[in-house]
C-alpha positions in Angstrom: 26.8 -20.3 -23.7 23.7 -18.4 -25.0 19.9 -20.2 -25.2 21.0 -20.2 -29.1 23.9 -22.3 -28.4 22.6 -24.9 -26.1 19.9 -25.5 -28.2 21.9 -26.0 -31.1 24.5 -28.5 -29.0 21.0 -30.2 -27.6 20.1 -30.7 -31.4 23.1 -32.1 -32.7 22.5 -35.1 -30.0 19.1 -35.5 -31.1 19.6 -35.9 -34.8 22.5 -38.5 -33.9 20.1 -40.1 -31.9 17.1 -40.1 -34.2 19.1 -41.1 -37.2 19.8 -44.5 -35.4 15.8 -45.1 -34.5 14.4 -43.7 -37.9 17.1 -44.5 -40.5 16.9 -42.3 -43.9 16.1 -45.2 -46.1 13.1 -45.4 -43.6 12.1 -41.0 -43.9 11.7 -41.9 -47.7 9.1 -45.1 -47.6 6.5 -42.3 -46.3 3.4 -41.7 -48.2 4.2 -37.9 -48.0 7.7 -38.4 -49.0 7.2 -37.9 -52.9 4.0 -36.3 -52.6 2.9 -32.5 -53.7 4.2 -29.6 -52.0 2.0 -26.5 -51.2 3.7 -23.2 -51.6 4.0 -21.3 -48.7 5.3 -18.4 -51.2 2.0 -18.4 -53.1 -0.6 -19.0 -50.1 1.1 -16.0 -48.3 1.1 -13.9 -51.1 -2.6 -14.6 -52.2 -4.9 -11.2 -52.0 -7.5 -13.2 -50.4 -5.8 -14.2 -47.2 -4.4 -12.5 -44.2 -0.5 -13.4 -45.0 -0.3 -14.8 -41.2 1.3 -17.8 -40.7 -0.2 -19.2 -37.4 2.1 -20.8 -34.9 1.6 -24.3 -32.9 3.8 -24.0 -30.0 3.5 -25.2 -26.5 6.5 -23.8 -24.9 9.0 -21.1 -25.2 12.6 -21.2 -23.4 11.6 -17.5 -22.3 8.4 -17.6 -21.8 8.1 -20.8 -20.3 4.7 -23.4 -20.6 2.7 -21.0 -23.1 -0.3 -24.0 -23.9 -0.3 -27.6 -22.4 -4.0 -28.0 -23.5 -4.5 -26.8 -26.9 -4.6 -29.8 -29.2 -2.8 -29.4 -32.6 -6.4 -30.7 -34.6 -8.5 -28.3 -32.9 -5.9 -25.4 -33.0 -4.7 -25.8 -36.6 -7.9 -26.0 -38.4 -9.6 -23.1 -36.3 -6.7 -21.4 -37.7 -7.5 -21.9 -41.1 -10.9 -21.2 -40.7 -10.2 -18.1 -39.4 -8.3 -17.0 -42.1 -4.6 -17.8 -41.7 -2.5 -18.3 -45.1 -0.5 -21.2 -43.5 0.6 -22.9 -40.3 4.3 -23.0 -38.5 4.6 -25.8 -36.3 7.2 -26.2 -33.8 9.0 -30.1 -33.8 11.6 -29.3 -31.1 11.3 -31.1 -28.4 13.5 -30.4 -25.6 12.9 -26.1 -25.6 9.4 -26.0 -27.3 8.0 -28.9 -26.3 6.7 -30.1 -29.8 7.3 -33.2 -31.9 7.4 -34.1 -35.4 3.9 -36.1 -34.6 2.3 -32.4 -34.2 3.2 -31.8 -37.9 2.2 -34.8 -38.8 -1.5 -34.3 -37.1 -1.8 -30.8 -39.0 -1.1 -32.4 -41.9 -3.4 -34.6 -42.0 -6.2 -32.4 -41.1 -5.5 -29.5 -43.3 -4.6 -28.5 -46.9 -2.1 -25.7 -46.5 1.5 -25.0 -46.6 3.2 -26.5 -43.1 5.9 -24.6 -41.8 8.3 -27.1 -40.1 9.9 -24.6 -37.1 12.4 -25.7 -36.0 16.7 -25.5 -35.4 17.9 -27.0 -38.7 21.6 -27.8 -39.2 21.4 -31.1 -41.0 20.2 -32.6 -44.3 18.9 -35.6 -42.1 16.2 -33.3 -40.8 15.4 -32.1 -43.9 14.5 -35.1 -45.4 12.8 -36.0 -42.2 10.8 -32.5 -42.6 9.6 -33.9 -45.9 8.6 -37.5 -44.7 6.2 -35.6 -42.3 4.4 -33.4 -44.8 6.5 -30.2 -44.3 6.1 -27.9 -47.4 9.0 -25.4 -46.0 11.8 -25.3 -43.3 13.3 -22.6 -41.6 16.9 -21.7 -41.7 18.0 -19.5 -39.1 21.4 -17.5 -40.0 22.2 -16.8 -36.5 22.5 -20.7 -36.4 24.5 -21.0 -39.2 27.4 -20.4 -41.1 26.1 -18.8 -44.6 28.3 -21.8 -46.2 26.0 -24.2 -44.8 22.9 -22.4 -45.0 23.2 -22.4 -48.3 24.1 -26.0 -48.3 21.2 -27.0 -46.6 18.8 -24.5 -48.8 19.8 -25.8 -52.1 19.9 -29.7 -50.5 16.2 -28.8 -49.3 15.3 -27.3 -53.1 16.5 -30.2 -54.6 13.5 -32.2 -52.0 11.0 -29.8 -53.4 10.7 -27.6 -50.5 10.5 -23.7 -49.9 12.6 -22.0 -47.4 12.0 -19.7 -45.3 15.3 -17.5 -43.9 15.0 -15.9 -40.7 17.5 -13.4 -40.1 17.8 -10.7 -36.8 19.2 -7.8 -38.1 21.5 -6.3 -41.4 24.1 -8.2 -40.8 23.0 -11.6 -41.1 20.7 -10.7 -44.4 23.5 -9.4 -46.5 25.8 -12.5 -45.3 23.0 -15.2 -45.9 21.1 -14.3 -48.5 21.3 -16.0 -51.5 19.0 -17.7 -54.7 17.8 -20.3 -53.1 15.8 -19.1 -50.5 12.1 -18.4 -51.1 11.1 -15.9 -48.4 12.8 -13.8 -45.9 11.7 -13.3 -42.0 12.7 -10.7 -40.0 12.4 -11.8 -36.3 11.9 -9.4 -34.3 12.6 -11.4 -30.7 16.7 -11.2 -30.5 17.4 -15.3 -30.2 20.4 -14.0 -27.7 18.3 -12.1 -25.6 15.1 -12.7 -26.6 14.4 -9.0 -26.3 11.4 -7.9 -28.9 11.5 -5.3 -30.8 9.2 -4.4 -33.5 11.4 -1.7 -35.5 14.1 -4.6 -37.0 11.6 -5.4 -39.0 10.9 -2.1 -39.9 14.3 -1.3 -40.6 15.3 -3.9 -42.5 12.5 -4.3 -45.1 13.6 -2.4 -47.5 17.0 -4.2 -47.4 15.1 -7.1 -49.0 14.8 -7.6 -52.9 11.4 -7.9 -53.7 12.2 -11.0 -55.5 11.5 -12.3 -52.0 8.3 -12.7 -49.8 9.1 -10.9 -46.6 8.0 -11.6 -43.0 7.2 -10.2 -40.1 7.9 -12.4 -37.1 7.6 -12.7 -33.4 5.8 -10.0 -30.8 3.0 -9.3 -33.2 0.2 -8.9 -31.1 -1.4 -5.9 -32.5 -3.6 -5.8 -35.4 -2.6 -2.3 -36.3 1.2 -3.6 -35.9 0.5 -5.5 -39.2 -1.2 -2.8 -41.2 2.1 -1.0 -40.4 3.9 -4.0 -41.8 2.0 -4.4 -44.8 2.2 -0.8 -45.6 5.7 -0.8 -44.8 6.2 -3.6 -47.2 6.0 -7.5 -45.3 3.9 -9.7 -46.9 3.4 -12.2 -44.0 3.6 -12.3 -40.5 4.3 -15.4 -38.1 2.3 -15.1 -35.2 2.3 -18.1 -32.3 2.3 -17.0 -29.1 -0.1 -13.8 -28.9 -2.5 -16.8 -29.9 -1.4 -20.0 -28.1 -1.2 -17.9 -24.4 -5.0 -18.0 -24.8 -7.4 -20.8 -23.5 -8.9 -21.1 -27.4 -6.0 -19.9 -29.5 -8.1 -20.4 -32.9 -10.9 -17.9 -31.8 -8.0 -15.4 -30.5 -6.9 -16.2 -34.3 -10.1 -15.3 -35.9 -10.9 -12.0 -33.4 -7.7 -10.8 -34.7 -7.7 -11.8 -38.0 -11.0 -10.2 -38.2 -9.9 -7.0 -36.7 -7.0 -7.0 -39.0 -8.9 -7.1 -41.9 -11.2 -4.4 -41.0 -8.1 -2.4 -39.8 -6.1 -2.6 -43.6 -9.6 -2.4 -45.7 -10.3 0.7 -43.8 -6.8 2.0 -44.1 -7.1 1.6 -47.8 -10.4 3.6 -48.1 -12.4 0.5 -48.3 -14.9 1.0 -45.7 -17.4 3.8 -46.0 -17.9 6.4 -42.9 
C-alpha cells in the first residue's frame, strides 16, 4: 500500500467518524454556508496579481514537520499582502497536520478565494468544505475513479464552488477531465513517490484546453521557474512549502513574490537597462 492509499483508507474513517460528531443538517446552519463564493478562477487570472496560490501546511508525509510555529492569521494575511492571488489550506489531519479550524481562521481574516486542500472522496466533505468558507476543493484523479470525480465535481458546482483538478501526468488528464471542472493543476511531486519533477508540468500544458486555468504545483521554489511557467502557458502556481520551511513564511512570500515580479516584467521588456 502506497502513501496515496493509506491516506485515502485513513480518510474514509475520518469522514465516518466526523459525520457522526457534525451531522450535515448541522454543516448547513453555518453563516458561510449560503454565503458568496470568491472565484479562485478570476483572482488567479487577474493581471494585477502574481497567480500564486500560497499554501498553509504544517506537515508533509515526506518531508516530515515543515512549520509547527507559523500561525495561520499571521501567515495567511502576510500572504496576501505580499501579493498572492489566493490561499490553499491543508484540513488533513492525520498526514498534514491541519484542521478545518485553519480554514476557518483564514477565512475570517481575509477576503480571497480559500483553497480547501485536502483528499476528497465524499459529498459529506464537500458540503463540510462549504460550511467552513471554502470557495474551491481539490479533486485529485489519482484518488479517484473519473466516475466519481465527476460525481463529486458537479455535486460541488451545484454548492457554488470552483474546482480545482490535480492531475500527475497525461494519463489521468485525458481520463478526468471534464466540464465541470474550473482549473487544472499539474503537480509536479509524483503522490506515489513523491519524486518532483518540474518538466510534467511542462509537458503537459499544452494538453490543456485553454478553457481552463492551469497550474503549476508543488517544487516551485524558483522565481525564474515560474517565468518559465507563465511563458510556457500556467496561469497559477501553488506554492506551500518553499515558504512554510522558513521561520516567517509570509516575508519568504513577499521576497519571492517580489523577485518574481521583477523577473517576468523584465522578461517582457518592461524594465529599462
Amino acid at each position: 500500500m502506497n502513501i496515496l492509499e493509506k491516506i485515502i483508507a485513513r480518510k474514509k474513517e475520518e469522514i465516518a467518524e466526523r459525520k457522526a460528531l457534525f451531522p450535515q443538517k448541522l454543516l448547513e446552519k453555518s453563516l458561510f454556508f449560503e454565503g458568496n463564493v470568491v472565484s479562485m478562477k478570476k483572482y488567479v487570472t487577474h493581471p494585477e496579481k502574481t497567480g500564486i496560490i500560497a499554501e498553509f501546511k504544517r506537515r508533509s508525509p515526506s518531508k516530515g514537520l515543515i512549520n509547527g510555529t507559523a500561525t495561520v492569521e499571521q501567515t495567511t494575511i502576510g500572504y496576501m499582502q505580499a501579493g498572492a492571488s489566493a490561499l490553499s489550506v491543508l484540513t488533513d489531519k492525520d498526514f498534514f497536520g491541519g484542521s478545518e479550524a485553519d480554514l476557518g481562521l483564514a477565512r475570517k481574516f481575509n477576503f480571497c478565494p480559500i483553497l480547501r486542500k485536502d483528499f476528497m472522496v465524499d459529498e459529506y466533505q464537500i458540503i463540510e468544505a462549504r460550511s467552513i468558507g471554502a470557495d474551491c476543493i481539490l479533486l485529485i484523479a489519482a484518488a479517484l475513479t473519473p466516475k466519481r470525480l465527476n460525481e463529486l465535481a458537479v455535486f460541488a458546482k451545484g454548492l457554488g464552488l470552483e474546482v480545482l483538478l490535480e492531475v500527475h501526468d497525461g494519463e489521468e488528464l485525458e481520463k478526468s477531465l471534464n466540464e465541470h471542472v474550473d482549473l487544472v493543476g499539474v503537480n509536479n511531486r509524483n503522490l506515489k513517490t513523491f519524486e518532483v519533477n518540474i518538466q510534467t508540468s511542462l509537458e503537459l500544458v499544452d494538453s490543456i484546453p485553454n478553457t481552463f486555468t492551469k497550474i503549476s504545483e508543488s517544487g516551485l521554489s524558483e522565481p525564474a521557474t515560474l517565468v518559465q511557467l507563465k511563458k510556457a502557458g500556467y496561469d497559477g502556481f501553488l506554492i506551500g512549502e518553499n515558504f512554510m520551511k522558513t521561520i516567517r513564511p509570509h516575508q519568504a512570500a513577499y521576497n519571492f513574490m517580489q523577485q518574481y515580479r521583477k523577473l517576468l516584467a523584465a522578461s517582457k521588456g518592461q524594465i529599462e537597462a
